[in-house]
Each structure stands twice: as structure tokens, then as C-alpha cells.
C-alpha positions in Angstrom: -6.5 -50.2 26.7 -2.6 -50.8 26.9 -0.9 -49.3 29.8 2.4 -46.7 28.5 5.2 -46.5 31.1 7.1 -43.4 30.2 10.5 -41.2 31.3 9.9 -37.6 30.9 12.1 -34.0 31.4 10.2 -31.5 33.4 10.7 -27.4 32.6 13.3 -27.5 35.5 15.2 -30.5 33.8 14.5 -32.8 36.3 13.3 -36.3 35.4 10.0 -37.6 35.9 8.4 -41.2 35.2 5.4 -42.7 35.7 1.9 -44.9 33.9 -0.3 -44.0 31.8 -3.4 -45.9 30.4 -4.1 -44.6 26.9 -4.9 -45.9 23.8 -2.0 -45.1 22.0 1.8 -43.8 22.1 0.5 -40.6 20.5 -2.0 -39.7 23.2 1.1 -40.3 25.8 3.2 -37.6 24.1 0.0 -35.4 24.0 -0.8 -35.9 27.4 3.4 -35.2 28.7 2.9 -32.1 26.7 0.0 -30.6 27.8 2.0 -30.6 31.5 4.9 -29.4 30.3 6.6 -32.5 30.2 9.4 -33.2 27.2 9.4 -37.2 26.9 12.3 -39.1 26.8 11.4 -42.9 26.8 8.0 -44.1 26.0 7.1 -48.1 26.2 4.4 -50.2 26.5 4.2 -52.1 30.2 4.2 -55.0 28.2 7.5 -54.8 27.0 9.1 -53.0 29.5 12.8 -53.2 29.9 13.3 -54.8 26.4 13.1 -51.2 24.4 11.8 -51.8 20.8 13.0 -53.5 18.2 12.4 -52.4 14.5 14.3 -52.7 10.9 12.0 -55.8 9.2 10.6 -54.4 6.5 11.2 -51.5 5.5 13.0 -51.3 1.8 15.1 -48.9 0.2 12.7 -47.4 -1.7 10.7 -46.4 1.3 14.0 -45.0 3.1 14.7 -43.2 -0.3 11.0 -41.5 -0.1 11.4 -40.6 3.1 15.0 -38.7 2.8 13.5 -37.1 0.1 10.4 -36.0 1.3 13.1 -34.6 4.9 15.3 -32.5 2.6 11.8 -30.9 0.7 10.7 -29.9 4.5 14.4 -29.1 5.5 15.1 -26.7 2.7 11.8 -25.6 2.7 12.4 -24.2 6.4 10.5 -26.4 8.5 11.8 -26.8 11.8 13.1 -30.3 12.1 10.8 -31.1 14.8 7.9 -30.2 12.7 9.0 -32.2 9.6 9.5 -35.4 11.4 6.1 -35.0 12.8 4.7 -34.6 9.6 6.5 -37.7 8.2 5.8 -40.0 11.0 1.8 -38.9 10.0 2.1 -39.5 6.5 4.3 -42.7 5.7 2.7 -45.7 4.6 4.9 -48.3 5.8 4.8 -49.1 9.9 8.1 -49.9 10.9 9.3 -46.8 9.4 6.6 -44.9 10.5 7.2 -46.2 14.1 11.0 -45.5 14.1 10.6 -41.9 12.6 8.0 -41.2 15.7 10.7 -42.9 18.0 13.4 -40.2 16.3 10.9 -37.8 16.9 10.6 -38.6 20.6 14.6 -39.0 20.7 15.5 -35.4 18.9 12.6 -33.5 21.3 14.3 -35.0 24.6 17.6 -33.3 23.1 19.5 -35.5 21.3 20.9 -34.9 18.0 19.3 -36.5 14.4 22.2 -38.4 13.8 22.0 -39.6 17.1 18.8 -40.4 16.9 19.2 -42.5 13.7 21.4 -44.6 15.0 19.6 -46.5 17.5 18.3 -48.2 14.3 20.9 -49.5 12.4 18.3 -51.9 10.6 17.4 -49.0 8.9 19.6 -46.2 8.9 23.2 -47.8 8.3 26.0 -46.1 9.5 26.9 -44.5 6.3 23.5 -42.6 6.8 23.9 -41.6 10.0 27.8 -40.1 9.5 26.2 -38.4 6.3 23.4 -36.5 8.5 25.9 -36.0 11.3 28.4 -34.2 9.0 25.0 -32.5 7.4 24.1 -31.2 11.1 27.3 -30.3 12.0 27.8 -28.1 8.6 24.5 -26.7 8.1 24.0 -28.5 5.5 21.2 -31.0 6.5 19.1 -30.8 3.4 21.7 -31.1 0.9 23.4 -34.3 2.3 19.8 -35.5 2.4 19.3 -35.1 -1.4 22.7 -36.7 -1.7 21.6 -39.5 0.6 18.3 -40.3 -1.7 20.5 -40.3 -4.7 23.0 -42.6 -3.6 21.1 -44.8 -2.5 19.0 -45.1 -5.5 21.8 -45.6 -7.7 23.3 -48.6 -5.0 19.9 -50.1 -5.4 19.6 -49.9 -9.1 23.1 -51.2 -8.7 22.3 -53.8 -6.7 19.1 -54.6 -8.7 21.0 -55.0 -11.6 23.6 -57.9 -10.1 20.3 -59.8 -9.0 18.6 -59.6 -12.6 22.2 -61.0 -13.8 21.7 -64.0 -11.7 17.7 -64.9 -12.0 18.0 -66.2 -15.5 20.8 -68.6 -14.7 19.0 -69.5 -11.8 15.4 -70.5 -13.0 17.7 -72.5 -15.9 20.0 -74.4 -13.5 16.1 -75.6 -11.1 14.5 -76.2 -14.6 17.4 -78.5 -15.7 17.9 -80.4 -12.4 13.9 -80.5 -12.1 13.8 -82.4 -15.3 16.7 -84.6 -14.5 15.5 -85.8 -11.4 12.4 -86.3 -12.8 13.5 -88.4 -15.8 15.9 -90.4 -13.3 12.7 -91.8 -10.8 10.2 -91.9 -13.0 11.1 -92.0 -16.6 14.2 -94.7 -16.7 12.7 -97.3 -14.2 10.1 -97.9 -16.9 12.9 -98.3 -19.8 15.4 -100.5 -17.3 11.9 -102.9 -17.0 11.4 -103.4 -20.4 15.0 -103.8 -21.4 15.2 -106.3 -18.4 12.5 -108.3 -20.0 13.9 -108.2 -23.5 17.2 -108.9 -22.1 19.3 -107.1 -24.7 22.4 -106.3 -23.6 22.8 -102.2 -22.1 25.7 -100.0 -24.2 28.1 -98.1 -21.2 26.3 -94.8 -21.3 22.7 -97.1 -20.9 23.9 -98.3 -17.9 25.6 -95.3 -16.5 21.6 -93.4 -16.8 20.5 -96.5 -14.9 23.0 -96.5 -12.2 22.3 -92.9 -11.7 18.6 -93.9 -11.4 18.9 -96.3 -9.0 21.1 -94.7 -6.7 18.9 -91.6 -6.5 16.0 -93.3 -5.6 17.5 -95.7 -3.0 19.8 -92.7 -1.6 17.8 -89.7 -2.1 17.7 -89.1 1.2 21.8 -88.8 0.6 21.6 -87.2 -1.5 19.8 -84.0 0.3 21.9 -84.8 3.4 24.9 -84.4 1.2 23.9 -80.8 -0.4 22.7 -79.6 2.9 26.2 -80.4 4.4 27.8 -79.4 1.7 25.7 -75.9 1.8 26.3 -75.9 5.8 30.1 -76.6 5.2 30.4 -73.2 2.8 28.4 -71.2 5.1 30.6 -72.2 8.3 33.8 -71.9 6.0 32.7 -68.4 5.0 32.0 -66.8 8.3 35.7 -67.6 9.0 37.6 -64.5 7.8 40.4 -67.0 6.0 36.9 -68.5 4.1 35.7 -65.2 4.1 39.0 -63.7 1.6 39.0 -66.7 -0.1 35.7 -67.9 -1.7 35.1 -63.5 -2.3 38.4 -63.8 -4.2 37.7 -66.6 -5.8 34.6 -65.1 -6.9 36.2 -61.8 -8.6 38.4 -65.0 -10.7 35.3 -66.7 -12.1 35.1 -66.5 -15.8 32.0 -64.0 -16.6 30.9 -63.6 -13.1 34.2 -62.0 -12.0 34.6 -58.8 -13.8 30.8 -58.2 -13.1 31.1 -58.3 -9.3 34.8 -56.5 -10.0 33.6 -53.7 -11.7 30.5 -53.5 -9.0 32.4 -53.5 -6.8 34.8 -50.7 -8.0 31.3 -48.7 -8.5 30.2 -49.6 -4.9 33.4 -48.5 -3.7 33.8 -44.9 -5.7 30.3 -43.9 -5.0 30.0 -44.6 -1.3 33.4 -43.2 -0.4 32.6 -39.8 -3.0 29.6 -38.9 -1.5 31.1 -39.4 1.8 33.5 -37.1 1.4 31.7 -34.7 -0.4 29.2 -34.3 2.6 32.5 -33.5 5.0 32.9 -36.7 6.5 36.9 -37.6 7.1 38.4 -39.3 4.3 39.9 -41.8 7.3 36.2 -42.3 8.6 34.8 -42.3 4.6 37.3 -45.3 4.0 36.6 -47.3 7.4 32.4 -47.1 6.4 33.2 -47.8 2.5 35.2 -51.1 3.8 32.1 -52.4 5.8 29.6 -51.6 2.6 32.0 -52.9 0.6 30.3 -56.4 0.1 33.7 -58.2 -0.1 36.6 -58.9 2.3 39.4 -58.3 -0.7 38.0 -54.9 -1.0 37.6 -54.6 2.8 41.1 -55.3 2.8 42.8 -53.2 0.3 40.3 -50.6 1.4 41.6 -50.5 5.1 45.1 -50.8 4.0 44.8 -48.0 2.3 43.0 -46.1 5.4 46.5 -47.1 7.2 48.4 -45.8 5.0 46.7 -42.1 4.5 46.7 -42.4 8.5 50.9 -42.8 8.1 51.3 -39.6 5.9 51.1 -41.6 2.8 48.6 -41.8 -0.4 45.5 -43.9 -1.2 46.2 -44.7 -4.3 49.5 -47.6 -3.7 47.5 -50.0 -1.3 44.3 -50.0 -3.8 47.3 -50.6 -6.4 48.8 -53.6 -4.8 45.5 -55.1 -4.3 45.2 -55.9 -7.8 41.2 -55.5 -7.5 41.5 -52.2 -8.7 42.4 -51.4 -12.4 45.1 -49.0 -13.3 42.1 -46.4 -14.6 40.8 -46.4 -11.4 44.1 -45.9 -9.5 45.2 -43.1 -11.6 42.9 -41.5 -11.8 42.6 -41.5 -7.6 45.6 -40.2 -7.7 44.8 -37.3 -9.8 42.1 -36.4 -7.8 44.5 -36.9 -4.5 47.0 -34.4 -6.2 44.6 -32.2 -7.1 42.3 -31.8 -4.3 39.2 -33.2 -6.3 38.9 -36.4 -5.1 34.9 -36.3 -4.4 34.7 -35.2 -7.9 37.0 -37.9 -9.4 35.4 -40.4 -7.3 31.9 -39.8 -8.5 33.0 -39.9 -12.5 34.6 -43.0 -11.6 31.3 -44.5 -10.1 29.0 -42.9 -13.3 31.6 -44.6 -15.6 31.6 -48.2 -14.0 27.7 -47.9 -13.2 27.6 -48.1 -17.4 30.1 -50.5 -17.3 28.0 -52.6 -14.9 24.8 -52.5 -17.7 27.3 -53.4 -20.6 28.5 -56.6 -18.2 24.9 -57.6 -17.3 24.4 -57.6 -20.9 27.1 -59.5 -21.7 26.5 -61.9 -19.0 23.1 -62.7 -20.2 23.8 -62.8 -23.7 26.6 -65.8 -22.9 24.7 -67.3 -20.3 21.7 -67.7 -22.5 23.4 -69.7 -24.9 25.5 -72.1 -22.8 22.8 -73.1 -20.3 20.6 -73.8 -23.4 23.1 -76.1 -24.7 24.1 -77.5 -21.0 20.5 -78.5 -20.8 19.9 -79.8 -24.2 23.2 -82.3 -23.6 22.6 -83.2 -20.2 18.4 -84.0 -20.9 19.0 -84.6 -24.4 21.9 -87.2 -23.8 19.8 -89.1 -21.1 17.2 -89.9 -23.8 19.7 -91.0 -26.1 21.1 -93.1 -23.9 18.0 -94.8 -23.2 17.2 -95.0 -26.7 20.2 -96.9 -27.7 18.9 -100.2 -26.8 16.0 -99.9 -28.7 18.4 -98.8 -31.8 19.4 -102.6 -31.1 16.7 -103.7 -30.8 15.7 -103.2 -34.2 18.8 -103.9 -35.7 18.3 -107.3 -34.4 14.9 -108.0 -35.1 16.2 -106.6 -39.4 
């Protein structure tokens, strides 16, 4: 039976701690209760002094559930105690249901929810936890936790989306260098034999395929070195913050690819930022969590210049402008909604009209990628073949 070593708040708010040998965390909290004891910090003796760590494996979907099923219990009146108890009982997944009992213990010993929530950042980002502190803080709680469950389904469906972009061109690009390498160590060895023993002579693009077969298989190893350094390089680069800006602005410039991620990013940005402000969170703390969500350091950027600039008496709108991420739609209509004192609201038609934008660019993108890896593979597989077929083409000319 494991041994719990626990810190506890007795009715005269002095602080207890001590052992207990019980079979799970649950019969600790039972067993501070029934002496009047409000627990603050329970661990196994085990792991004592490390705390716990949690966050693997829990997906958005299971987070969406669970806001969900809080603002039902919320609205419905529940106490919040209550309705964390209830959730921690009934949610599937174990990491989640572990951290919601380790809310639980948090909120009884007298911190806030938000508070709470943010001892697990693997789970509840900050966005989350600045929603449900503005939620407490307003009364509000169960409507910015029906907000919360909508956003982030729609930044997973947006998300989603990207990814489904990028699987077809990926299983194409394996399947063509799969068939390549194949061809080049097993396939032309046998043609270079039998032209060496007919000893015609090879046409340029013959012996170009044969060069490239023999140099695979007595450099493969290379080879790999060579793509793993090359992979390591880019990595290193980009957790520099000048590799950082450039390879994510180079990425917005790529033909196809750009104005996807562009117009995601425009969508991330609106979304995330109108909901924040919606649920009463400072537009100058709403812009510093939309730059870290943003997903890329020119957005980051031209997101916190603009936080400087509403910070110096001055508009949002001009340092998304000068950006040039941002298209003049975008920005004007910002600024409307700046004038106007509707920003939340412009913000959010923003984000429902480049979320469709988003599905007519995934469409495009497959519908052109289709096509061109197609033909990419038929020239680069089908012009290996016809290379080695040349000498035979001789071959027979000769022997007429």
C-alpha cells in the first residue's frame, strides 16, 4: 500500500502535515476530511519533493469535453467545488482526470480556478487560464467556458485542416524517393552489368542514372549523415530568433504554401485576440497571449509592436499595417472596430471569414498539388527508366 505524505489547513488555519498509508490519493482527502482537515499538498512518499508532473496526453478534444461539461455544471448552479468533483469522477482520460483532482485539491485549500489551472500549463495554456481568470473575476465563469470550448474547437479544426493540407504531399514526396532509391541499388546495378558485358557505349543521361547509383550505394551512409546535418543545421538555425523571423517569413513567401499559412495565421490571430477581449481580458494582455499563440515570429512581431503602440496612446491598426502580413481588409476593418468600440465583434467576423478562406486554400492546395507531384514523379521515375532503356534502343539499332 503506498505511503501519502500530505500538508493540510486545520479549522484554526494552522498548518498540519504528516503520513498516511492508504491505497489511494482519494482515501487521503477522505481521511483529512473526516478530521476537519482542508488539504493543501498531497504526494506520494515516493516522489516526494518533485511535485507531479502531468500534460502527456491529453488532446484537445478531451480539454474541449471537459470545459463543456464545467460550464453545463456552472450554469446549472453547482458549486464549483462540486462540479470538479464530479468531473475528476467521470473523465475517461487519466492525466486529465489526475490534474482536475489536483485543481480540485488546489481550489479547496483556497486558491482561485485560474490559479489553479495554471500549475499545468501542459494543459491549460495561458490563454485558458486568463479567460477563466477574467470569467471569475466578472461573474461570468460559465460563459467564458462556453467561449473557451468553442474556440478551441474551431483552432483545432483549424489546425486539422493545415495538417490534411500537408499529408497528401507528404505520402507523395516518401513514395517517390522510396521508389527512387529503390531503382538506384537494386534496379540499375543489373542494367550497368549487362551493358558492361555488351560493351555498348552509355548516352549522358545513362551514365548520369549510373553515377547516381553508385554513389548511393558506396556513400549511403553520406548520404543519411548529410540529411541528418542538414535537418540538425535548420533546427539549431531556427531556435535562433534571427532563424526564427527568417525561415517563418520565408514560409508566408512560398508559392501555394504561403497564403495558406498567411491567411491561418490572420484567422489564428482574430480569433484568439476576439475572444480574449470579449471575455474582459485587457486588450494589452489579449495582444501579449495572441503573439505567443501566434505560431510565427513575423506575426509575434507585428503583434507586439502593435501592443507598444496601443501602450503609447496610439492605434493597433498602423504596426499590423506596416507589417505587411496583414491585408488591407483586415486592417480596416480593425480600425473600424477600434473607432467604433466593437472590436471583439469585428475581430470574430474577421476570423469566420478567413476560417472559409482557409477551406477554399486547402482546396486549392490540393487540387495543385495533386497534379504537379503526379507529374514530378512520373519525370523523375519515368526518366530513370528511359534512361536506362536508351542503350538497349542501341542496341537494336545495331544489331538491324
Amino acid at each position: 500500500m503506498p505511503t501519502f505524505i500530505y500538508s493540510a489547513r486545520n479549522p484554526n488555519g494552522e498548518i498540519q502535515t504528516g503520513e498516511l498509508d492508504v491505497a489511494s490519493r482519494d482515501d487521503v482527502v477522505g481521511t483529512l476530511r473526516r478530521q476537519r482537515l482542508t488539504p493543501i499538498k498531497i504526494e506520494e512518499k515516493k516522489a516526494a519533493g518533485r511535485g507531479i508532473t502531468l500534460g502527456s496526453g491529453v488532446g484537445t478534444r478531451d480539454v474541449v469535453i471537459f470545459t463543456r461539461q464545467f460550464a453545463t455544471m456552472i450554469n446549472s448552479g453547482l458549486p464549483l467545488v462540486q462540479s470538479l468533483d464530479i468531473l475528476a469522477k467521470q473523465t475517461e482520460n487519466k492525466v486529465l482526470r489526475a490534474t482536475i483532482q489536483q485543481v480540485l485539491y488546489d481550489v479547496e485549500a483556497g486558491q482561485t480556478l485560474a490559479d489553479a489551472m495554471r500549475g499545468h500549463k501542459k494543459i491549460f495554456s495561458e490563454l485558458y487560464v486568463n479567460m477563466v481568470a477574467a470569467g471569475e473575476a466578472g461573474g461570468i465563469l460559465d460563459t467564458i467556458l462556453l467561449r473557451l470550448a468553442t474556440f478551441l474547437e474551431k483552432a483545432d479544426a483549424l489546425r486539422r485542416k493545415i495538417k490534411g493540407a500537408m499529408i497528401y504531399p507528404g505520402v507523395i514526396t516518401s513514395v517517390a524517393v522510396g521508389a527512387v532509391a529503390i531503382l538506384l541499388i537494386f534496379v540499375i546495378p543489373t542494367f550497368q552489368t549487362m551493358f558492361d558485358s555488351a560493351g555498348v557505349p552509355l548516352p549522358g543521361p545513362t551514365q548520369f542514372v549510373i553515377a547516381l547509383s553508385k554513389i548511393l550505394k558506396s556513400y549511403w551512409w553520406a548520404c543519411i549523415l548529410a540529411i541528418a546535418g542538414t535537418v540538425f543545421f535548420v533546427r539549431s538555425y531556427y531556435k535562433t530568433p534571427a532563424g526564427h523571423l527568417a525561415i517563418d517569413g520565408l514560409l508566408l513567401k512560398v508559392p501555394i504554401l504561403g497564403p495558406l499559412l498567411r491567411k491561418s495565421a490572420v484567422a489564428r490571430f482574430t480569433r484568439t485576440l476576439g475572444t480574449l477581449v470579449s471575455s474582459g481580458v485587457s486588450i494589452l494582455d489579449g495582444l501579449e497571449i495572441t503573439a505567443k499563440t501566434a505560431g510565427n515570429r513575423v506575426l509575434h512581431d507585428a503583434i507586439m509592436a502593435s501592443r507598444a503602440s496601443i501602450a503609447g496612446g496610439e492605434t493597433i491598426a498602423e504596426p499590423l499595417r506596416a507589417s505587411g502580413v496583414f491585408p488591407p481588409m483586415v486592417i480596416q476593418m480593425i480600425n473600424v472596430g477600434e473607432q467604433t468600440g466593437g472590436l471583439d465583434e469585428m475581430l470574430g467576423k474577421i476570423a469566420d471569414f478567413y476560417d472559409d478562406e482557409v477551406d477554399t486554400a486547402v482546396e486549392a492546395l490540393l487540387s495543385a498539388m495533386e497534379p504537379i507531384m503526379i507529374v514530378v514523379l512520373g519525370v523523375v521515375v519515368g526518366g530513370m527508366i528511359v534512361a536506362m532503356y536508351l542503350p538497349i534502343f542501341d542496341m537494336i539499332n545495331t544489331v538491324h
